[in-house]
N, C-alpha and C positions, 0 to 999 in steps of 0.2 A: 282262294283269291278274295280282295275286299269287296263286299258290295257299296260301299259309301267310298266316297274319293277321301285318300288319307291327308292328314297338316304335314305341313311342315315340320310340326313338331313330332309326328310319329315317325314320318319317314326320316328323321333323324334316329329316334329310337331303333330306328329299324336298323340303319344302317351304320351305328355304334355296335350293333350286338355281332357283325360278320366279322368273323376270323381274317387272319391276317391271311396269303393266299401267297405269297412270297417266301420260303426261308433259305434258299439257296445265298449263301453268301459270297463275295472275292474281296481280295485284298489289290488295292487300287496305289496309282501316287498321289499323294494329297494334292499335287496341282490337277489332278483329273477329278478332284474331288465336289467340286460346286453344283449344288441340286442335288446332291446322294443323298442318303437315308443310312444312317449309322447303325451297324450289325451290332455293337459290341460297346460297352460302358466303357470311356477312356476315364484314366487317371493320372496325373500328372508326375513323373519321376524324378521333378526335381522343382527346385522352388524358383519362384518367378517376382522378384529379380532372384539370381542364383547367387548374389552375394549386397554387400551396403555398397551403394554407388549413388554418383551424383546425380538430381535432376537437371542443373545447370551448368553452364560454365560461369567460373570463378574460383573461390579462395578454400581450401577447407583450414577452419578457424577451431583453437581449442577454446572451451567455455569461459574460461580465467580470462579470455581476450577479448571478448566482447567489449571493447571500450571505442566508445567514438573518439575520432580525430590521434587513437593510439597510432602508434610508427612502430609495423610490425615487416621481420627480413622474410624474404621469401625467395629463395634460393633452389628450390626443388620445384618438380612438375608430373604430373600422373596424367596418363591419357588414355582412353578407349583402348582396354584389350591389352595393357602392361599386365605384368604377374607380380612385380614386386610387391611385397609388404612392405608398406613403412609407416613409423609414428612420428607425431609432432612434436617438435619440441615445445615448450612455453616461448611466450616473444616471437614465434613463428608462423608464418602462413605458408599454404603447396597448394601453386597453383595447380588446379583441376578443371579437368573437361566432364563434360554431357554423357554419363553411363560407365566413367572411369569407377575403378575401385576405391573405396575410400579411406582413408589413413585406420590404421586397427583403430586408433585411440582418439577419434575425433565424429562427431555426430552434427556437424554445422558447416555450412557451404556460403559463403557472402558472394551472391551476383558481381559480375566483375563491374557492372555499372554504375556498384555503388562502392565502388572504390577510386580512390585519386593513388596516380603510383609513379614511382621515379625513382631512376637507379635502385631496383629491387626492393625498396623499400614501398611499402603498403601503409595508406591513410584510411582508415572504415569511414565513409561519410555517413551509412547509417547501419543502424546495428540489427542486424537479423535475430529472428527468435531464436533457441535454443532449439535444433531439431529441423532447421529450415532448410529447403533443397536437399535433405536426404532421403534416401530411399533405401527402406531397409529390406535385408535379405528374406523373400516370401512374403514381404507386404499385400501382394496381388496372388499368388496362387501359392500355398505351403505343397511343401512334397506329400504327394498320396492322395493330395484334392482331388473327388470326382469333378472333373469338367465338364463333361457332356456327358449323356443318359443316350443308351439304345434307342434308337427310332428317332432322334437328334435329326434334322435338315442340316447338311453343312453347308452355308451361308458364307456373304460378306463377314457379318458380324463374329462367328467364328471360327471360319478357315485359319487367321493372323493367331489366336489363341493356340491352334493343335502347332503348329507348326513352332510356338515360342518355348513350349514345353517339348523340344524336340523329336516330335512325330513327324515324321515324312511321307510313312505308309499307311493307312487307314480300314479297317473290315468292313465291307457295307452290302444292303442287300442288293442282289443281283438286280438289275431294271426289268419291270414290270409292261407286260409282253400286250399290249394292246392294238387291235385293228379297227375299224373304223369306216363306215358305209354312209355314202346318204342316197337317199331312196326318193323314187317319182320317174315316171318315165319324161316329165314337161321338163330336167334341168338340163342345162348344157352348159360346155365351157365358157368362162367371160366372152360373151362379145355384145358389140354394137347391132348387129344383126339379126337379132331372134324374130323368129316366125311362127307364128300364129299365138300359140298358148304358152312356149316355152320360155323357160325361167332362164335366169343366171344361177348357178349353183354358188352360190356366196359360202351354204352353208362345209362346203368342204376345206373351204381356206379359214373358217371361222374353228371347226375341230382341228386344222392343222396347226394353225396356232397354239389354240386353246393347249392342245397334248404337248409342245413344242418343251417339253421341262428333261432337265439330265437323267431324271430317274424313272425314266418310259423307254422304251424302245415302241416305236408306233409303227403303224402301214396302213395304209390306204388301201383297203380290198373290194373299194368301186363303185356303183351308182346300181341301187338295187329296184330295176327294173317290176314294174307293175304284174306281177305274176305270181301264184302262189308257189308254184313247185319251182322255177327261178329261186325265190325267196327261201325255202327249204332248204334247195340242195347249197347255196352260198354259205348260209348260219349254220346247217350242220358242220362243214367242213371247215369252218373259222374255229369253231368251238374246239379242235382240233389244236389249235396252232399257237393259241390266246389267250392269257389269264382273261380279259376282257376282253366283250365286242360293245361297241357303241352305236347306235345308229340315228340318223336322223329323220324323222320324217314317217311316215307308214304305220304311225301306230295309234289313230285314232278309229275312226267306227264309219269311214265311209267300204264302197264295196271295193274298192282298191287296194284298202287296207288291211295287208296280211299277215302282218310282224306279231301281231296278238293271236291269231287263230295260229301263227308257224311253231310261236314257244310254246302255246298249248301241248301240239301234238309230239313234237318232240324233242319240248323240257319241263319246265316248269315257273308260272307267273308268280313270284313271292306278292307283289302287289301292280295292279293299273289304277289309273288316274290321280291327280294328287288335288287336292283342294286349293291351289292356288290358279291367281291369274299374274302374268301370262304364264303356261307348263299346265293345264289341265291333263290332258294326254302322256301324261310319266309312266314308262311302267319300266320296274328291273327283274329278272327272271333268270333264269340260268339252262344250260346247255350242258350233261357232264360236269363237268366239275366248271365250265367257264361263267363267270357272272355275264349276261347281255344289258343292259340299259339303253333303251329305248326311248328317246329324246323326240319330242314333235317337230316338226318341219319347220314352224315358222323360226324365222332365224333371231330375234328378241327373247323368245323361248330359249332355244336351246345355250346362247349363251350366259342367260341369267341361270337356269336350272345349271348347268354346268360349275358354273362359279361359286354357285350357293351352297349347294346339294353334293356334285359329282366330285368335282376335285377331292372335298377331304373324303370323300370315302375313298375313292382310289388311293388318294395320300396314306388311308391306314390300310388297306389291300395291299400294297409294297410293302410294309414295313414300319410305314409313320403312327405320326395320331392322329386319329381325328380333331379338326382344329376348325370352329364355323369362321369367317371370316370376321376381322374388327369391324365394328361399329363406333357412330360416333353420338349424342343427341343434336338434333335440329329442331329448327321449328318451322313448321309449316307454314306459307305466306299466299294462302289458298282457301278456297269452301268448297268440298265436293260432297256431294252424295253417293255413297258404294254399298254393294248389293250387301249384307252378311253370308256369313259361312263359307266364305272365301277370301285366303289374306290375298292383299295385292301388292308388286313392288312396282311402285308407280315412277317414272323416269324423272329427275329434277335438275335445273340448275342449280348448284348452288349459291346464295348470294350472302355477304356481310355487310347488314344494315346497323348501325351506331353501335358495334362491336358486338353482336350476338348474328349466328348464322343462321339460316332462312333456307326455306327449300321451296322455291317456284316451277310451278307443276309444267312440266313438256310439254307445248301443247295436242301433240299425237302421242296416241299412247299404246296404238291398236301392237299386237304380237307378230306382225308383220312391220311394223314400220321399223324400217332399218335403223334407220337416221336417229331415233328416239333412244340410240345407244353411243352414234356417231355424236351427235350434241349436246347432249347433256352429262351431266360431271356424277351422278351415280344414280342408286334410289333411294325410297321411303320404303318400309316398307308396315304397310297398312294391318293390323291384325284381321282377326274374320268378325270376330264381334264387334267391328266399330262400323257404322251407317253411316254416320255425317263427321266430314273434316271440318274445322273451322281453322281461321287464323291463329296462329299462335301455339296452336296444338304439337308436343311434341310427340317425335318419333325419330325409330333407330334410324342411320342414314347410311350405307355403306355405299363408301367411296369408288367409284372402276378401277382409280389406281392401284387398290388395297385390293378388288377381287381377283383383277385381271391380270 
């Protein structure tokens, strides 16, 4: 185990180098497909468009006729999902609709709004390029194009893709089997009423969430009570059941705190603590073959470490890649002093002053304060080697919408 708290940046190293922990595959229906993690390279078995069709509606025009104010007859019509073949004559226009097939012997489509028309006959009021409104057959995907790569997300952006290249059924890997505990014997369920010392457990609605993606199957395996042999016999029997266990809370260095002496004895700690604020108290370990990650209590902690850190590693434990979240540049509209050898993601509005964005610092920032995640629009976050922020100073800015 480390004796120095690790960066960020190791504990990525660390957690790019773990095997994938998923390969059980099923074959799914692509409408059940959103959030999976893709088994298998698709390729495309046909070309996309599968033939030359129109992008508009209007005329398809031969190239000799491109003349404005010409008086061309138009006597035929091609519509969405006809089979005929047919060619133009010279002197002639067919009318065509939006995705119809297009004449064998014609490569030009004139918008019907720029045409004046009467009694079948066709006026061009202006003349389209040669090659205009059409769409030629595999312009967007040729037959045998790889489209998506194994360990693919299937997403908004390409779900409409498998399914245009006519996939309906998909290989992907099985959902990755996760439970999930938060620890203290002070929380209770939301209420109005708490007595004496006892908390609200936020943080179980905050991993229920958090875990809430297509390609988990989760459970809630309870509130782990201040006890050591409690804490034992729960994590042995999870490790059982679980590619991952997660937990909140219990795993710093007071005497209550038994999650770190539990994986000692019977698993083992890859690393504790990590060199950031908030998330000092990180540690992931494992049980058998089960990974544990052991997240601290305060609820600003566990969901910034989660989003940062947790997610793509789990992302690439199912099947994915690891992927750190987008960032964006900002500038900072602030002066603070921060300790070194610790990065910090410090909580910000963000604001745009005379067209360049700006990052105005929360005014709470402590690892407890809830709200500092409820109000503000994402973080900064600060490297270890920097002391003093000034105004104007950039830094990476990741967005909640983007983490979360």
């Amino acid at each position: 185990m480390n004796k120095h708290p690790l960066t960020k940046q190791q504990i990525i190293k660390f957690l790019i180098k773990q095997k994938k922990i998923i390969h059980q595959t099923e074959i799914i229906n692509l409408n059940k497909s959103k959030g999976r993690i893709l088994a298998e390279n698709i390729k495309s078995k046909i070309n996309l468009p599968p033939f030359n069709n129109s992008a508009v509606d209007g005329y398809a025009i031969l190239k000799n006729d491109l003349i404005k104010n010409k008086i061309l007859n138009c006597s035929k019509r091609i519509a969405a999902g006809d089979k005929k073949e047919i060619r133009i004559k010279k002197g002639e226009v067919i009318r065509i609709f939006t995705g119809a097939k297009m004449p064998l012997n014609c490569s030009t489509v004139v918008m019907q709004e720029n045409t004046t028309i009467k009694d079948n006959k066709i006026i061009l009021k202006k003349i389209p390029r040669i090659g205009e409104n059409f769409r030629l057959k595999g312009e967007d995907i040729k037959k045998n194009k790889k489209i998506l790569t194994k360990g693919s997300f299937i997403n908004q952006q390409n779900i409409n893709l498998i399914a245009a290249v006519g996939i309906n059924k998909i290989k992907v890997f099985k959902k990755i089997k996760i439970g999930y505990f938060t620890s203290g014997n002070e929380l209770k369920l939301p209420t109005k009423k708490l007595i004496n010392s006892q908390i609200n457990n936020s943080n179980y609605f905050s991993l229920h969430s958090l875990l809430d993606s297509n390609y988990i199957s989760k459970k809630y395996c309870g509130n782990l009570e201040d006890n050591y042999d409690a804490v034992k016999r729960k994590l042995f029997k999870s490790s059982k059941n679980f590619n991952l266990v997660i937990t909140a809370g219990g795993a710093s260095v007071g005497d209550e705190d038994h999650l770190i002496s539990v994986l000692k004895s019977i698993g083992k700690i890859f690393f504790w603590k990590a060199a950031i604020k908030p998330g000092r108290p990180l540690a992931i370990g494992k049980i058998n073959k089960t990974f544990v990650v052991c997240l601290p209590g305060n609820p600003v902690s566990v969901q910034l470490l989660f989003a940062m850190l947790i997610n793509p590693f789990i992302k690439s434990l199912a099947g994915g890649k690891f992927k750190q979240p987008k960032s964006e540049l900002i500038y900072s509209d602030f002066n603070m002093k921060k300790k070194t050898k610790r990065m910090e993601w410090l909580r910000v509005v963000k604001k745009n002053i005379y067209k360049k964005n700006y990052a105005l610092k929360y005014p709470k920032q402590g690892s407890g304060t809830i709200s500092s995640i409820s109000y503000s629009d994402g973080i900064i976050e600060i490297p270890e080697s920097i002391s003093q922020i000034k105004k104007g100073d950039i830094f990476e800015f990741y967005s909640f919408e983007n983490i979360f």
